[in-house]
TITITOR-128614 format. One record per residue (C-alpha): residue number from 1; residue in three letters; x, z, y. Coordinates in Angstrom, 2 decimals. Each point is the difference from the previous one (the first is absolute). Layout:
REM TITITOR-128614
{n:NUM res:ALA x:X z:Z y:Y}
...
***
This chain:
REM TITITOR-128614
{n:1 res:UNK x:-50.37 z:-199.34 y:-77.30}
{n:2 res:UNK x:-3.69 z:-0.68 y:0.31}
{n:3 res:UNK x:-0.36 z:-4.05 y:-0.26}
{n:4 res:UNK x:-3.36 z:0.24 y:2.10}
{n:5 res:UNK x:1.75 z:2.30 y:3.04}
{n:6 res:UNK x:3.39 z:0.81 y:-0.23}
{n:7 res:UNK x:-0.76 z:2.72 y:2.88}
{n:8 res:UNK x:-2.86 z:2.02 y:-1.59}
{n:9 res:UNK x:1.60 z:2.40 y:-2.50}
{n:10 res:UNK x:3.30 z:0.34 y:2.92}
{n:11 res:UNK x:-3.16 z:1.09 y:2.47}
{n:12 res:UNK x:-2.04 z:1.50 y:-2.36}
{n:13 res:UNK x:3.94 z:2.10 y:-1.04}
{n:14 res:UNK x:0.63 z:0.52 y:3.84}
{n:15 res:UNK x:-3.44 z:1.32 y:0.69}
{n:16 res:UNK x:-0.36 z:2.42 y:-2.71}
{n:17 res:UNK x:3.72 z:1.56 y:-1.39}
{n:18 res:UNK x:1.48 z:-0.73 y:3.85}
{n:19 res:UNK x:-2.88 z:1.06 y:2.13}
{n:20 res:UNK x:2.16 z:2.41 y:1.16}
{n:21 res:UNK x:2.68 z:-2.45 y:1.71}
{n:22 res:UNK x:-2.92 z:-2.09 y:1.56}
{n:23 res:UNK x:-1.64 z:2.97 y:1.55}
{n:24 res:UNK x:3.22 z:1.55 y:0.41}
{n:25 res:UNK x:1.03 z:-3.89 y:2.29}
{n:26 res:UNK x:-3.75 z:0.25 y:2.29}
{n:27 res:UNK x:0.80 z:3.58 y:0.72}
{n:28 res:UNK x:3.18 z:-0.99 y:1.47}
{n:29 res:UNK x:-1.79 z:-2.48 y:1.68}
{n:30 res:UNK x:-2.41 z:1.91 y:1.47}
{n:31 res:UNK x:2.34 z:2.68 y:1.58}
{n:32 res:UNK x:1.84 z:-3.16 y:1.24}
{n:33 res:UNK x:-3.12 z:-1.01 y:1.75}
{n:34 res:UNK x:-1.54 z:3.00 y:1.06}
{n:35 res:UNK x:1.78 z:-0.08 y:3.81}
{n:36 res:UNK x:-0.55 z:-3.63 y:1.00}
{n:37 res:UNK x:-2.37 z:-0.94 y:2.33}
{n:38 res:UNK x:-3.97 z:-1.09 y:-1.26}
{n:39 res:UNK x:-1.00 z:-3.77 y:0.12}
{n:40 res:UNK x:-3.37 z:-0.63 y:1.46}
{n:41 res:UNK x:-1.75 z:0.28 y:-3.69}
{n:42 res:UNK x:1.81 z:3.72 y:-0.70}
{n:43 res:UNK x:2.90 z:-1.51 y:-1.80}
{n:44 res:UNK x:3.37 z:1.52 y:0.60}
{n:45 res:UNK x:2.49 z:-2.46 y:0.67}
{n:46 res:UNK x:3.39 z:-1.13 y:1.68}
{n:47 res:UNK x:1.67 z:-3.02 y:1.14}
{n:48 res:UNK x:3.48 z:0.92 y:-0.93}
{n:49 res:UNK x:0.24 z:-1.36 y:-3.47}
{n:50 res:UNK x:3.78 z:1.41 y:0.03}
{n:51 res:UNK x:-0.92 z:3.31 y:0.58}
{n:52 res:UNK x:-2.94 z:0.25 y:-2.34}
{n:53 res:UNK x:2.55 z:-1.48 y:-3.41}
{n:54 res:UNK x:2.76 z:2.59 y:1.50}
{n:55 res:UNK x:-2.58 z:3.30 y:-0.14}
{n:56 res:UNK x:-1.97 z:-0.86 y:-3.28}
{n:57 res:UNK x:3.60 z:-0.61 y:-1.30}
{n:58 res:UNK x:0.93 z:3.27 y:1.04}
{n:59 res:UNK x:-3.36 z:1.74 y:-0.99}
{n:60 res:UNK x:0.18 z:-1.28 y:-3.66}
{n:61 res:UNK x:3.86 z:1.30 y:-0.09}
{n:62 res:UNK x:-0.75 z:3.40 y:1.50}
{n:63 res:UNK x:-2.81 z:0.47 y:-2.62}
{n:64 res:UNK x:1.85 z:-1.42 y:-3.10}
{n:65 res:UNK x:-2.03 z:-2.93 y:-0.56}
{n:66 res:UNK x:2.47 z:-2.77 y:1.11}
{n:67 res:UNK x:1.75 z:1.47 y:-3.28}
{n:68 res:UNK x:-3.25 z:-0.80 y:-2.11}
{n:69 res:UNK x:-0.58 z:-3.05 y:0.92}
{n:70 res:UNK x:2.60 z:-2.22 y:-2.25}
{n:71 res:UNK x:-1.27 z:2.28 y:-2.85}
{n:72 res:UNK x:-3.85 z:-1.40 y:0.37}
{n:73 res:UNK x:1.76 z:-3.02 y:0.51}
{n:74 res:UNK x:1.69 z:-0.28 y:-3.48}
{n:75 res:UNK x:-3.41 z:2.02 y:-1.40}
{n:76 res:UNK x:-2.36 z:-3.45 y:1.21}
{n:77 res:UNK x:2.41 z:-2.50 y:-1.49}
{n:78 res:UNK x:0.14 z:2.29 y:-3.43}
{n:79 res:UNK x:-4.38 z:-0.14 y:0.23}
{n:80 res:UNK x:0.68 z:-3.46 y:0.58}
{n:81 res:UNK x:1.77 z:-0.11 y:-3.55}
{n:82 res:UNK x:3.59 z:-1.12 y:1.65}
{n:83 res:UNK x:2.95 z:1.81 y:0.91}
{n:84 res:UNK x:1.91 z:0.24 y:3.31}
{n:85 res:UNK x:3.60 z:-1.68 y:-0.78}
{n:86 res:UNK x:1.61 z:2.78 y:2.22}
{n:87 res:UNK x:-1.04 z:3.09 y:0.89}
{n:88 res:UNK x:-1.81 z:-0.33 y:3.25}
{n:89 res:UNK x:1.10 z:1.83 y:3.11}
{n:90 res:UNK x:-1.75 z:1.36 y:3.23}
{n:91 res:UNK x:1.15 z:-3.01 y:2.04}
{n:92 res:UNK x:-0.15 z:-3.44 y:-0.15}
{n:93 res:UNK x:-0.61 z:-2.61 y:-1.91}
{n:94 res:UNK x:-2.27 z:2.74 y:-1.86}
{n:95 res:UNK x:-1.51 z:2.23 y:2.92}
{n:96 res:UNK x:-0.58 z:-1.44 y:3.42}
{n:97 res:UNK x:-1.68 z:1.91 y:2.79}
{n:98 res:UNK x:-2.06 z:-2.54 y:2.06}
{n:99 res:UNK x:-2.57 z:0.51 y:2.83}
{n:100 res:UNK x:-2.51 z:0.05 y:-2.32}
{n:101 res:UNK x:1.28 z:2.25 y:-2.42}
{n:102 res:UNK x:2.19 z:0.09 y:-3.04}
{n:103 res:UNK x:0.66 z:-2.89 y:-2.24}
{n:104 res:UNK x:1.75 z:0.42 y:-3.35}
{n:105 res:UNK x:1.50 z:-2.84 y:-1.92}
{n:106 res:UNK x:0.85 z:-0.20 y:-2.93}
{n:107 res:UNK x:1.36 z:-3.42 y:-1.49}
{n:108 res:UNK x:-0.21 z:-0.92 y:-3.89}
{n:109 res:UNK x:0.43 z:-2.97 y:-2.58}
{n:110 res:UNK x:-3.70 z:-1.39 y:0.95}
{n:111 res:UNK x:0.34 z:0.58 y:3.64}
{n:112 res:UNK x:-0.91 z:2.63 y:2.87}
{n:113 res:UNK x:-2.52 z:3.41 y:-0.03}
{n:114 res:UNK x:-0.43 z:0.63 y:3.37}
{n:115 res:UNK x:-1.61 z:3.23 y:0.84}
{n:116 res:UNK x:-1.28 z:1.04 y:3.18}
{n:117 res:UNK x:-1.46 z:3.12 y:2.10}
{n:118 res:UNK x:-1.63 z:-0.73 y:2.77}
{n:119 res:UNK x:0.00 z:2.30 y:2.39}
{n:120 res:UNK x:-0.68 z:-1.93 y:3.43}
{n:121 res:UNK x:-1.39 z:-2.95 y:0.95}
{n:122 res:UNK x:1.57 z:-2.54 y:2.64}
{n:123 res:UNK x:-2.24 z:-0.74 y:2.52}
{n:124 res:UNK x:-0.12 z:-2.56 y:2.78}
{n:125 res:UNK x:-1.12 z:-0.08 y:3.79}
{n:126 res:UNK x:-1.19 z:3.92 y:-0.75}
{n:127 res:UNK x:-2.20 z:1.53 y:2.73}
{n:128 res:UNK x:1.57 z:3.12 y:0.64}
{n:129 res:UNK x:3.53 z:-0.65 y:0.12}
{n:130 res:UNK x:1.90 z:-2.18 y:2.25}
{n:131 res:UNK x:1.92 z:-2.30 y:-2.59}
{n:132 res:UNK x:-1.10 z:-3.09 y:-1.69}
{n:133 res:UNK x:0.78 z:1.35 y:-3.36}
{n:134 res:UNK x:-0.76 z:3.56 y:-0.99}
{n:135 res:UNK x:0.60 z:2.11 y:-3.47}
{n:136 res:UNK x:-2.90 z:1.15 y:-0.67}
{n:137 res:UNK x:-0.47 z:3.54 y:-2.08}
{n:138 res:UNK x:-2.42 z:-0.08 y:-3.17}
{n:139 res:UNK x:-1.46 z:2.48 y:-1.51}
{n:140 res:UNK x:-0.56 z:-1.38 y:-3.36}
{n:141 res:UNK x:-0.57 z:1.76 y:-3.60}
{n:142 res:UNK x:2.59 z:-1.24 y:-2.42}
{n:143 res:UNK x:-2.23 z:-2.27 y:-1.81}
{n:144 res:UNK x:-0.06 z:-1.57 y:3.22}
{n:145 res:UNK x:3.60 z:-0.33 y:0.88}
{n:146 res:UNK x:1.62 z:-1.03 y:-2.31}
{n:147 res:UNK x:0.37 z:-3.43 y:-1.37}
{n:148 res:UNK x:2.14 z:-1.40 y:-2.81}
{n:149 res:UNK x:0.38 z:-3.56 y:-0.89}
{n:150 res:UNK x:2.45 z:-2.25 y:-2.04}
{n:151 res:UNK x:1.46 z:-2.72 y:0.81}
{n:152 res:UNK x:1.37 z:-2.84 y:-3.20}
{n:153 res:UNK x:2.90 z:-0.82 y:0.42}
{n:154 res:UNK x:0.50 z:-3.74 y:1.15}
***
């Protein structure tokens, strides 16, 4: 573990031996996206938050990259210099499939490495969809989307 940033060698891991996973995660994303209706500033987005975790969930499965997620999971908490005391598995508590994106979790002696991929944003009173909450599409490198942090354990 880095004393400084416990995150930074897990990113720095993530975004160079598992670049494949994260692009692997916005592709899926993007063919999610690709039929729902355009907010007013181009965005593709959709109010049905539901529907949205259902299809990416379906989209990673259907490409194999549900599957590859709990490994890049247990590969950040080894760059972190810990070890996983299970071996993690594509479902909760280790991979969860929110509106943004997916979060993996992976819980240790010191405390939590959360890592995320974000692949859409949640955006409120959007002009261009009738809902007061739309999810809304990013098209982001993977430098961009994805964020890892750790929380100490209390």
């Amino acid at each position: 573990m880095t004393a400084d940033d416990p995150a930074a060698a897990p990113r720095a891991h993530l975004l160079d031996a598992r670049a494949d996973a994260v692009d692997a995660v916005l592709a899926a994303a993007d063919a999610v996206a690709a039929e729902w209706p355009r907010l007013d500033d181009g965005r593709r987005a959709t109010p049905d938050r539901d529907a949205l975790v259902e299809d990416l969930r379906a989209e990673l499965a259907d490409a194999g990259v549900l599957e590859k997620l709990p490994e890049a999971l247990a590969a950040a908490v080894d760059a972190a210099g810990y070890a996983l005391p299970a071996t993690p598995v594509a479902a909760p508590p280790y991979v969860v499939l929110s509106s943004t994106g997916p979060v993996l979790r992976g819980t240790v002696d010191d405390g939590r490495l959360v890592v995320r991929i974000d692949c859409f944003g949640i955006a409120r009173q959007p002009d261009g969809v009738d809902a007061a909450v739309a999810y809304a599409h990013r098209a982001a490198s993977p430098a961009a989307a994805l964020s890892v942090s750790f929380v100490e354990a209390e």
